[in-house]
N, C-alpha and C positions, 0 to 999 in steps of 0.2 A: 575583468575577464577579457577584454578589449585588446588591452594592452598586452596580452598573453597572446592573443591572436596574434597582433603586431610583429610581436619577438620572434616567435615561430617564423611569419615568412621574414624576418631578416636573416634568423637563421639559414631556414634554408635557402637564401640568397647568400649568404655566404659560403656555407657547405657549395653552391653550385661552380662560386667563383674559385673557389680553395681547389676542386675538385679537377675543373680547366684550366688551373693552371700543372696542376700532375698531369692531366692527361697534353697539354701542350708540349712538357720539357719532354713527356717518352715519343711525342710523335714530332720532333724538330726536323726532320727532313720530308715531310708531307708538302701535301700541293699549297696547302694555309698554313704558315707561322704561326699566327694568332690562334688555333686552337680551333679555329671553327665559329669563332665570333662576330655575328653579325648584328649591327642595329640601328635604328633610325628616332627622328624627333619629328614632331610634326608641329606647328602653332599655325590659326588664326586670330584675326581680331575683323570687328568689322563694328560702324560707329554712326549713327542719325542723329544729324540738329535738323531744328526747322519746327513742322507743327510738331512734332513729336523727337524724344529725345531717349537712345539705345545704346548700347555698351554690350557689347560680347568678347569674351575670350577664353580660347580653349586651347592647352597643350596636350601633349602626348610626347611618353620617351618609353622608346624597346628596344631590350637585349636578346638577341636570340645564341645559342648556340647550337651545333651537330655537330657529331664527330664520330668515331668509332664507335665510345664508350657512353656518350651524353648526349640529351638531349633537353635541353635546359631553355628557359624562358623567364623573363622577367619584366616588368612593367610598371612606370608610375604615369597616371593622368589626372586632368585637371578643367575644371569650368568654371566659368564664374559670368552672370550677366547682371544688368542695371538697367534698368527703364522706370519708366513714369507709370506711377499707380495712384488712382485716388482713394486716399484715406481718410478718416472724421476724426478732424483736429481736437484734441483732447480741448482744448480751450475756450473755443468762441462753436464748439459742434459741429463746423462746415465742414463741407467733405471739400478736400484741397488734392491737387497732384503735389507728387514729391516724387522725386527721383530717386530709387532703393532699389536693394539688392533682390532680385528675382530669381539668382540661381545659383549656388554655391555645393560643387561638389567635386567630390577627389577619390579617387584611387589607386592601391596598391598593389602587388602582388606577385607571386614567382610558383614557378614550377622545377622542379628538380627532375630528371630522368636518368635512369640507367639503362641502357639496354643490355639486355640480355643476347640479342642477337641482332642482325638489320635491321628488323623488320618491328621486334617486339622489346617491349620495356619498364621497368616498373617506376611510377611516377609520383611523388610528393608535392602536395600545391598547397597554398595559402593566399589569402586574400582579405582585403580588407577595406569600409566603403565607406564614407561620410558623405552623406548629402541632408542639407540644410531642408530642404521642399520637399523632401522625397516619399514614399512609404514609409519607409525605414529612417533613425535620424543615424544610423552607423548597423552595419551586418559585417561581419566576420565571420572565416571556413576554414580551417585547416582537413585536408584528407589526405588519404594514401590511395592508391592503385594501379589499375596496369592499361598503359597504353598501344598499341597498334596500328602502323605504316602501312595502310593497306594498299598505296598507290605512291608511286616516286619517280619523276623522270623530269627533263628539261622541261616542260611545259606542266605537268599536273603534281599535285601534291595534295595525298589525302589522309587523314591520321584522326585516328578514338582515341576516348582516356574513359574510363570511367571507375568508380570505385566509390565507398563511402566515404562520408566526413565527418567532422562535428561545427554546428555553427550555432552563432549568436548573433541577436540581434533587437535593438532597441526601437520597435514602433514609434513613428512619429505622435509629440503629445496629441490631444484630443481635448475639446471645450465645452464645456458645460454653463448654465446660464444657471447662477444662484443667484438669489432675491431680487431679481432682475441685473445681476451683471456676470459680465460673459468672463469666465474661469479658466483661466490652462492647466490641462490637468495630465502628471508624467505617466507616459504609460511602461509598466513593468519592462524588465530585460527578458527574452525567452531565450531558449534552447535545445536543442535537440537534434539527434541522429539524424544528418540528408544522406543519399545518394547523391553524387557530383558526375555528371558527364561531360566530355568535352568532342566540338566534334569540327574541325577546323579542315579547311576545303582553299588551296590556293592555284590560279589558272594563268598563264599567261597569254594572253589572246593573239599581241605582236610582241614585236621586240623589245617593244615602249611603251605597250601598255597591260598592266596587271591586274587580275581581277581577286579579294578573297574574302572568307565568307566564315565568321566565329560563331558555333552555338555553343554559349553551355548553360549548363543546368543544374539545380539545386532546390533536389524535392525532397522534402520533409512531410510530414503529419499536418504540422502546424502552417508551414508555410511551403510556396513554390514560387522559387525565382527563376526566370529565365530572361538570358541576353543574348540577342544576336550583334553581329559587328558585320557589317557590310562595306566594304573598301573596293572604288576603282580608281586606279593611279598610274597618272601619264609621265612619263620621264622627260625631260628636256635637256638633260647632261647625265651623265654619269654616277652624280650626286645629287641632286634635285630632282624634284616631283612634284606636280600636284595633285591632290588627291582628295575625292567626291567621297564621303561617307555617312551613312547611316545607321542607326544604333536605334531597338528596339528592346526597351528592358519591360518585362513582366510579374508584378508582386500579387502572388492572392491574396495576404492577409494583409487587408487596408481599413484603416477608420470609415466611419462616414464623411460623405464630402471628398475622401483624398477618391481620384483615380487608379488604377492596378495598373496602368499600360503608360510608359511616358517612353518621348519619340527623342531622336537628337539628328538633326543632319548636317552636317560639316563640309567646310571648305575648304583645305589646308593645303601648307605649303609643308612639303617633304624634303629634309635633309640623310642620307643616308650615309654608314659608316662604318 
């Protein structure tokens, strides 16, 4: 069913692309050629030798479109860390450092918008999440509903989405100690009807620097997830940035042992385009 999730949002990544490109050929004499297409990358890396030895690195790539008739978004990211952890060497019993993977995780996902008028629009989104450490070892969303521009000007930008979905999702395993050895044990795939909200907030303070701010959310019976995205970004050219952010993801249905709330904060370098 994963995989089904997947397809969907490439579909509707395609239907978005296919759709901007019609609405580009009828509006070729507008103030933007391209359609209304706007997007950026983001990468760091950052690296410790010495008493102690670390590896991080995390990208980020967005599509954004506006136009008349669209309002389209799209998004792949990615993390992945390494550091020194002691574990108990299967062979001689000591517990030893080794240098392993600590953090491995990625996502997907798109948004399709139609408006209806300036202001108001009906919205199809998809999403899709692999993390190795996580609550979750993969959760997927497809939904439909309707979004709302409720503020728009040089300086502030503020826009709702909400509507139902359908999602899935694969709990991280869980361990069990038979006749005295420790057991991984898979835990079932679930499912079921969420609400999805989305509720996106962007500011520009000066000329060169931007402030903005993602909630969304994804409540269900079984489970509630919610993620905020918190971005401040200083320009230094025209196409460059760097950018200070923070990310707050929230899971109720957690094993014993896992955490519900894991942090991210970042340090990137912004290319825009």
């Amino acid at each position: 069913m994963n995989k089904t999730l997947i397809a969907a949002a490439c579909l509707l990544a395609f239907a978005g692309v296919a759709q901007a490109q019609d609405a580009g050929a009828s509006t070729g004499n507008s103030a933007t050629d391209n359609g209304g297409w706007t997007g950026s990358g983001e990468f760091g890396f950052a690296s410790a030798r010495g008493n102690s030895r670390t590896e991080n690195v995390n990208a980020k790539l967005g599509l954004n479109q506006e136009n008349e008739y669209w309002k389209n978004n799209f998004f792949l990211n990615g993390m992945r860390s390494k550091g020194e952890v002691s574990v108990v060497d299967a062979n001689t019993g000591q517990t030893v450092d080794r240098f392993s993977t600590t953090a491995n995780r990625y996502d997907a996902g798109a948004s399709v918008g139609y408006k209806l008028d300036p202001r108001s629009y009906i919205v199809g989104a998809g999403r899709y999440e692999h993390d190795d450490f996580g609550a979750n070892l993969w959760q997927g969303i497809v939904s439909l509903g309707y979004g709302y521009i409720a503020l728009k000007n040089e300086r502030t930008e503020l826009s709702f989405e909400i509507g139902p979905g359908y999602k899935r999702y694969r709990p991280a395993n869980t361990t069990l100690l038979v006749n005295g050895e420790t057991v991984e044990v898979r835990r079932p795939t679930e499912s079921e009807v969420v609400g999805r909200g989305l509720i996106n907030f962007k500011y520009r303070l000066t000329d060169n620097t931007a402030f903005e701010d993602t909630l969304l959310v994804e409540a269900g019976s079984k489970n509630k997830y919610y993620q905020n995205d918190a971005g401040l970004s200083v320009s230094m050219t025209k196409k460059m940035a760097l950018k200070l952010g923070f990310q707050v993801r929230y899971n109720s249905d957690t094993q014993p042992g896992t955490q519900s709330t894991d942090t991210l904060t970042t340090t990137n370098l912004v290319y825009n385009f």
